[in-house]
Structures are given as C-alpha cells and as structure tokens.
N, C-alpha and C positions, 0 to 999 in steps of 0.2 A: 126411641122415637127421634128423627130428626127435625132439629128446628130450623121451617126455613128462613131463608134472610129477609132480613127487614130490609125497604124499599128508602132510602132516604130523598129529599128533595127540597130541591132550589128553584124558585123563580129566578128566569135568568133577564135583567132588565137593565134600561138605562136609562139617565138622565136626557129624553133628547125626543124625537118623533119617530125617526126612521132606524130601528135596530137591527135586527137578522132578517127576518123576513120582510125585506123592500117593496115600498109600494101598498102595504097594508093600512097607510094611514087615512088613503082614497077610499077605504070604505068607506059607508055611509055610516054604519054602527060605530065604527073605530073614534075612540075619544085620546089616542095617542097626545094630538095636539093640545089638548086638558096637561101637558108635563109641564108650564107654566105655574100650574095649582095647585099652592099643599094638600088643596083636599084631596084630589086627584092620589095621590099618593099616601096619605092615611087612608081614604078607604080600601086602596089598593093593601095596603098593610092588614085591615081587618079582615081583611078576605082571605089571606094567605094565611092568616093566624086558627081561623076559623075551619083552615082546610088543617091544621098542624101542618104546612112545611117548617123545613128546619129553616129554611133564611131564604132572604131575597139577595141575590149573587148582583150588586151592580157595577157592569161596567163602564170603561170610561177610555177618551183614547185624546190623546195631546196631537194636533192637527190637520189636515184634509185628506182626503182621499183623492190624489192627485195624479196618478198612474194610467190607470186608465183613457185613452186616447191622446195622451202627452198634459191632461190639465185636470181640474177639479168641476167642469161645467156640470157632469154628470151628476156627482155626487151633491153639488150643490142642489139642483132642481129637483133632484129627486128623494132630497133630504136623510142620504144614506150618513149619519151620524154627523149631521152639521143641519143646522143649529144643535151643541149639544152644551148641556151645561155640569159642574160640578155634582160628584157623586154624595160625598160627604155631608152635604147640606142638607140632604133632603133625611139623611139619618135621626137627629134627635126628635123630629115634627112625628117619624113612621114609629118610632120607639114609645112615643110619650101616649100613643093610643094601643098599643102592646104591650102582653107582660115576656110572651117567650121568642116570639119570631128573632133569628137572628139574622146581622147587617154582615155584609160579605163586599167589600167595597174595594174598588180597584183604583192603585196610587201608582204614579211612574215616579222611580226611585232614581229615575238618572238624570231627575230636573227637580229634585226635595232635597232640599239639604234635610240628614235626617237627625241633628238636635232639635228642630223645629218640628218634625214631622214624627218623632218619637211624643213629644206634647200632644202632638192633634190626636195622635191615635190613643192614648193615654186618655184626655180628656173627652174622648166619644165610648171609649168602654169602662169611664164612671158616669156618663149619661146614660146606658141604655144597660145599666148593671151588669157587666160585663155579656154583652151579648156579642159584639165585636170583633169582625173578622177583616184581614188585610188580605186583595189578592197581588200578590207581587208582581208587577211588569216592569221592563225594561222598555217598552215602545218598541215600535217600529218604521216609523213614518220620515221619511228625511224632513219633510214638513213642518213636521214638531221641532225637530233640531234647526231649521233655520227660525221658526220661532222661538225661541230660545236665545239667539244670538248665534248658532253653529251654521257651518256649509252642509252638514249629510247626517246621517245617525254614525254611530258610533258603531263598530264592525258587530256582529253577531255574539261568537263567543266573546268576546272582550267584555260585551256589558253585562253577560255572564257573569266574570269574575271580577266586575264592579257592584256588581249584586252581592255577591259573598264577600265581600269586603264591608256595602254595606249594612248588611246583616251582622258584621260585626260589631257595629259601633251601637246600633239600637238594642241588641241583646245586652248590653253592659249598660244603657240605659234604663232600661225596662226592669232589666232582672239584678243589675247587682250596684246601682247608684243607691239603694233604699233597701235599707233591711225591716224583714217582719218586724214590726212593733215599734219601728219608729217615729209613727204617730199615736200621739200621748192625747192632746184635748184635753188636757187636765189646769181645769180652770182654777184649781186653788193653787197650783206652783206656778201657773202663767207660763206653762211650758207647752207649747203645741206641739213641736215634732223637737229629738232627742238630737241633736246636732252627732252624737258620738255611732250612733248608727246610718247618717248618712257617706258614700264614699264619693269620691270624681272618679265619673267612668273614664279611664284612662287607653288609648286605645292609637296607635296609627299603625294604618297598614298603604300597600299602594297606593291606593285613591283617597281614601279617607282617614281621618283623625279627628278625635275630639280628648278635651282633659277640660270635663265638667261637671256638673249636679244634675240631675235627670230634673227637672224642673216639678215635673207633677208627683205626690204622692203616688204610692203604691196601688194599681185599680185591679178589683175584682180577678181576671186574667194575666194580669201587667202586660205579659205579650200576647198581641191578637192571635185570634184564630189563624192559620200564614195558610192562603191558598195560593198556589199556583198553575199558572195554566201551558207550560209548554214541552212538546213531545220530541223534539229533535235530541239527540244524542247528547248535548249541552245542558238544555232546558231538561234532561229526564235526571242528570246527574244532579243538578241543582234540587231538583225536589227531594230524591231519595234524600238528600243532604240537610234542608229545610222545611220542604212541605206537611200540612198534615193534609189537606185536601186538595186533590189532584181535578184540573178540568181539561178533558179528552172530546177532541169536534174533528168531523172531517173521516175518522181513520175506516177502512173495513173493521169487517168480527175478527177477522186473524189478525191482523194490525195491534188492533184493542188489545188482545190476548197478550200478543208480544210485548206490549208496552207497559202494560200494568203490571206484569210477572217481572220485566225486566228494572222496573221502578223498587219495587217491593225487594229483590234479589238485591238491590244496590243500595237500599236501605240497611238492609240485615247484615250486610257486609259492614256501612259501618255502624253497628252497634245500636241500630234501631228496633223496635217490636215491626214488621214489614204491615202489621195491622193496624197501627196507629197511623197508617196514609189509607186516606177515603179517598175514591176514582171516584169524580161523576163525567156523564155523557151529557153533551147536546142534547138536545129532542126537543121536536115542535109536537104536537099533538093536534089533531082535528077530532074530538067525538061526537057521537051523535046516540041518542037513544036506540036508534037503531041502524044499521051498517048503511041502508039508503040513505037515512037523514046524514049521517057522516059525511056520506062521497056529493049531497047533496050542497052541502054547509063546505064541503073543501073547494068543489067547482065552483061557488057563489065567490067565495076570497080568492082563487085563481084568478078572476076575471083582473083583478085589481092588480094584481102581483106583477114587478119591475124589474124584469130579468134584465136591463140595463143597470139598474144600480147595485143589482148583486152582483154582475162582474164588477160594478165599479168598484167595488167594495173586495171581491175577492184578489182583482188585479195587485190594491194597494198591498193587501193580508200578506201576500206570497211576493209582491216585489215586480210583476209581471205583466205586461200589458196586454191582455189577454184582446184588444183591441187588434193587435198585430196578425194575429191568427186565422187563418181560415177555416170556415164551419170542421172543416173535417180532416184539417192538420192534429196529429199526435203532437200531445204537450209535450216540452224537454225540462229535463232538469237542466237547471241552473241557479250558481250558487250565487244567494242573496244576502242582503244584511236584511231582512223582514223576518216574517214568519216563517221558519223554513219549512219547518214541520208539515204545514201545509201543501207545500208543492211538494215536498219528497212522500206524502199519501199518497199521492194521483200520478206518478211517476217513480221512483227507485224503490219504494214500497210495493208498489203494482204491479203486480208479475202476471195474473190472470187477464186484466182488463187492460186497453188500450185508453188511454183517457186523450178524450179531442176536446175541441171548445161546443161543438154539438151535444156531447154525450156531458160536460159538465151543466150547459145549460136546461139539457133534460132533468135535471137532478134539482132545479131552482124553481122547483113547483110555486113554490108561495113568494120567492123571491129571494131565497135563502139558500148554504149552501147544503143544506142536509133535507130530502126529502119528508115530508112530518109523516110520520103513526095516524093512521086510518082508521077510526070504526068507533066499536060499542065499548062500553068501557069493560065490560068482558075479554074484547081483543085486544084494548089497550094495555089491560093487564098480562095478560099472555105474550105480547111484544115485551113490554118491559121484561119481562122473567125469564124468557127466552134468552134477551140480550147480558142479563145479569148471571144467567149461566153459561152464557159461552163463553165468555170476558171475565168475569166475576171482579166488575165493576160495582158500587157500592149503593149507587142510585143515578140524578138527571137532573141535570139543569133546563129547565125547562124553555123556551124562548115565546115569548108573547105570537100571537097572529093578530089577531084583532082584540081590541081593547078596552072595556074588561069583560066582554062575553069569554072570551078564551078562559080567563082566569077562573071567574064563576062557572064556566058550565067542567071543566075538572074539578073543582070542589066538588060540585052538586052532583057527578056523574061518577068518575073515575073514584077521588077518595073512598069512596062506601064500599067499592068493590074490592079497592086493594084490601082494606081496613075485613071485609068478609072471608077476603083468602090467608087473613093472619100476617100479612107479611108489611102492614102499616100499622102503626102506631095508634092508639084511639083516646091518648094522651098524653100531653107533652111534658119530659122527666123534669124534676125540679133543679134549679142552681143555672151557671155559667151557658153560655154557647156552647164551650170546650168540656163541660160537663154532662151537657144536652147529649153530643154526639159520642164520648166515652166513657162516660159514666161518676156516679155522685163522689165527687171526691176530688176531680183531677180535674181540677178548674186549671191547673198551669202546668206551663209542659213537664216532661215526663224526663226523667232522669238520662235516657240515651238521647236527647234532642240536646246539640250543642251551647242553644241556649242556657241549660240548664251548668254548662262550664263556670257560668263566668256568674253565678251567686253568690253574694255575700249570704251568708248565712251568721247568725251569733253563737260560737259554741253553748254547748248545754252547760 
C-alpha cells in the first residue's frame, strides 16, 4: 500500500500591514493594521497552532520599494511593506502562548555581523525550546544599502559567496565553540560551565573572521532550522549546499519540477540525503463552503486589491520598472542585482507564454503576484495534491488575504479535509522544529550538512 505524502505548512506573514496581497488592508474585515498588537499576533499564533501548521514563515526586508516609476510614493501610500517592523520580536510573545508552532524568521546577513547575530538566534531557540528557524537572505534593495551607509547593493552572485562565507563563521559558533556537557550547574563545586570543553571558533575567510567564544551556551538545535528562499542558478547552488527548507514563488509546474530535481541532484552530489531539503510554494488561498460562496468571498476582496502596489512591489523584487512598459509590450530579460529568479520565470524560463505588463497584471487578482486557489476545501485539497505531484514539492507557504478570516476559515475549512484524505497530520510529533519535520531524534543537523564539519566533539 502506498503512503501518500504528507502536506506540510507555513503561514507566510510579516511584521508590517501591507504583505503579498496589496491593498487587502482596505477591507473592512481586515485587521492587518492590529500588527501594532502583541495580541494581534498571539492569537494569530493560537490559531495556527490550533490548525497544527508546522510554523509561521516571517518575512522581513531592509528598505523601500523604490523602483517603480523612479521613487517610493507608491509603495508608501499603499503600504506595500513600509511601515514595516522587526521580525524577531514578535517571536518569544507568539512562543510563550504555544507549545509546538515553529518561528521561521527572515535576517539579512549582509548587514549582521554574525558573532552578534549567532547570540540572537541562539537565544530565541532557548526561548521557544528550540522551535527556531533562520531564513537566509542576502537583500535586494539598493535602498537598504544606501541605508546602511553604501551607494547600491552589492552585485548578486557576490552576496552569494558572502553568504557562504558567512555560514562559515556561525557554523563554528553554534556547533563547535561548546562541546556536549559543558554545562555542569553543579552547585556543590561552584562550577557552571567546564572551561576545558569550551573552544574560540577560529575561522577567516574572504569576508569574514572571527577568533572567539560562541557567547550563549549550547540550545536545543544550536543551529536554526536554515531556510532559504532563492531559485536562480546561484541561489539554487547555495541551498543544495545549506538549506533544509526550500521557498519556491512565481515559477510554472515545469519550472517547479526543474528546480526542486535540480536542487535535490546538487545536494546528493555533495554528500547530502536530497530528502532532507523540504520545497515549499507560495499560495494564497480563498475557501468557501461552497464553490459559489468561494468565488463569492474572492470578488468581495478583489474589490479592495492594489494592482499598483503589486507592481510596486514586483518592480523593486526583479529590479525593473515595470512602470516603463506598455500594457502590451513583452518583458525582457535583463540582468539585475535583485531577485533574478524572478524575472528569468516570466522571461528565459518561459518558452510557452509571452509575459507583457497586461498578462502579469491579470495574474494580480488580489494584489499579489501568484493568483490564489479557488473553491471548497475539497478543491483546495485536490489543487494542493495535484501541485505536489507534479513538482513533488513538500507542502506551502501560505500568504495572508484578509486578516484573520483567511487564517480561521483554513483551519475551520480546509485542515479537516486534508487531515480526512490522511495526507495532514492530526497531531503534532514531539521535541525540536528540526525534529517536528524529520523526525524524533535529529533535533541538529545531520552528519552530510557542513555544519556538522566543524564540531567539537569529546572523544569517548
């Protein structure tokens, strides 16, 4: 008997008003603007806990969205991810009313120095016992780099291989500054931690170096969950290299196909299990109890939907001022330091379709760039399974519409049908994040992950 796959899943959120689907904060129902409120964000935690997702995916992005018609007006008034605030904060308040939901939190590593930012993430996964997920970006925003103190971002692949460099220096913090068992707590010798089991992670490469003490004791995972999100030819070599959880937006199903296979083949090449990287998708979702009430509940939030601030927003993503275009001029490739990945879906990737600025904006139903999943949660189930066997993609990051009916009417709706057709969980495993999603045991990485190079270990 074949068992089919289990569905995994991500709420995909932000710290901020305006996320993927622009314009949905104009609803009347929509309590986005509530992202002020820690409650706002604990109940949102129990909700998702309530539904078992594996984590809340939050993203985060270091400065404006200013591409689009030469400035940032756009993105400002229509609140396309400005006002936005820190991710990390909102972690231990969403933890402290959960036992399993895990945090999946997005750091730009090209403005962290990471002896500092090895601590923070250390000290948020002995807050949330080890629940604790890192998704790795390099930015893309010249924006950010002028606030920062730079002229432009830093060229594409280059921050590539400032990423792998800095993955060096965190790995030797995390995993081999602190050996097993050198915290003691032993109040009758007055010894807390064993000085002869501590090492300085010693480490320069191009960009980075450090020669020091990993600051925090040993937690739960020591190194986070490591997502990352980029599909370009750079960004796919980086993952097979570090990722365990892959996030895939934008592509076709052949696209998808190619890119997961090609991820996974360049894993195994070098000396990784290619199954210990999880692919999730984008996806919006509309349900309805019934397929009228669906299409009824999606035209109600069309009404609202800001297909200005989703170019604004996609202009900045790919680097392209999609302002410049005429309805029905074909896109060009051209090479950027943003997103590339992006613009080479809808161009060098695209062999069957012609992509224009008309036909991208057809696709921005809600405001966003991936059209949502329509219907009963029957259909919704059938799209998902459909997409996970074409792709054999590992589950979805889901994207808010309006806020928190979207979240509760997928609990209330969708969960019970997946959880019916056996391919959802109808309890959450016990231990780590990293143990949630591979099982009891292997709360920290796994002997072919290069992390795992650089541990001290105590001979036996």
């Amino acid at each position: 008997m074949t068992t089919r796959k289990q569905i995994r899943l991500n709420a995909f959120d932000m710290n901020c008003v305006g996320h993927i689907q622009h314009g949905m904060w104009r609803h009347p129902r929509d309590r986005s603007a509530d992202y002020l409120n820690l409650d706002y964000w604990m109940n949102l935690a129990r909700t998702l806990e309530r539904g078992l997702f594996d984590g809340i995916f939050l993203a985060d992005i270091l400065g404006v969205y200013d591409v689009y018609r030469g400035g940032a007006e756009t993105a400002i008034r229509d609140s396309v991810q400005i006002p936005v605030n820190d991710p990390l904060l909102l972690v231990p308040a969403m933890a402290a009313v959960t036992n399993h939901l895990g945090f999946g939190v997005t750091c730009n590593l090209t403005y962290e120095p990471p002896y500092t930012f090895a601590r923070r993430m250390s000290t948020l996964d002995h807050l949330t016992r080890g629940r604790i997920g890192w998704n790795i970006v390099t930015g893309y925003l010249d924006s950010a780099a002028r606030g920062m103190g730079g002229e432009r971002l830093i060229a594409h692949d280059d921050r590539y291989d400032m990423a792998d460099d800095y993955m060096e220096v965190v790995y030797r913090l995390w995993e081999g500054s602190w050996e097993d068992g050198a915290v003691l707590r032993d109040k009758q010798t007055g010894v807390y931690t064993d000085p002869a089991k501590l090492h300085v992670a010693r480490y320069e490469g191009p960009y980075y170096k450090v020669n020091a003490l990993h600051l925090s004791e040993p937690s739960p995972q020591r190194t986070p969950v490591l997502y990352q999100a980029g599909a370009s030819d750079r960004g796919r070599k980086f993952a097979a290299t570090h990722a365990e959880c892959v996030f895939l937006a934008g592509q076709s199903v052949a696209n998808l196909k190619l890119i997961v296979t090609d991820i996974r083949a360049q894993a195994k090449a070098r000396g990784r299990d290619p199954r210990d990287i999880l692919v999730f998708l984008l996806a919006a979702v509309v349900v309805g109890r019934t397929e009228r009430e669906a299409r009824d509940k999606l035209e109600d939030y069309r009404r609202h939907a800001s297909i200005e601030g989703a170019l604004a927003h996609y202009s900045a993503s790919v680097g392209v001022d999609f302002g410049k275009y005429d309805i029905d001029e074909p896109i060009r490739y051209v090479k950027t330091d943003a997103n590339n990945s992006h613009l080479e879906a809808i161009t060098t990737r695209s062999t069957d379709i012609v992509w224009t600025k008309r036909r991208v904006m057809d696709e921005m139903i809600l405001g966003g760039r991936v059209a949502p999943i329509v219907g009963t949660p029957a259909q919704i189930a059938d799209a998902f399974e459909a997409l996970m066997a074409a792709t054999d993609i590992d589950g979805f990051n889901l994207s808010r519409t309006v806020m928190p009916e979207c979240v509760e009417d997928f609990v209330e709706l969708v969960i019970p049908e997946l959880q019916a057709r056996g391919i959802y969980k109808t309890e959450y495993a016990p231990g780590t994040l990293r143990e949630k999603l591979y099982g009891w045991g292997k709360s920290r990485l796994g002997t072919g992950h290069p992390a795992a190079a650089v541990r001290n270990i105590t001979p036996p």
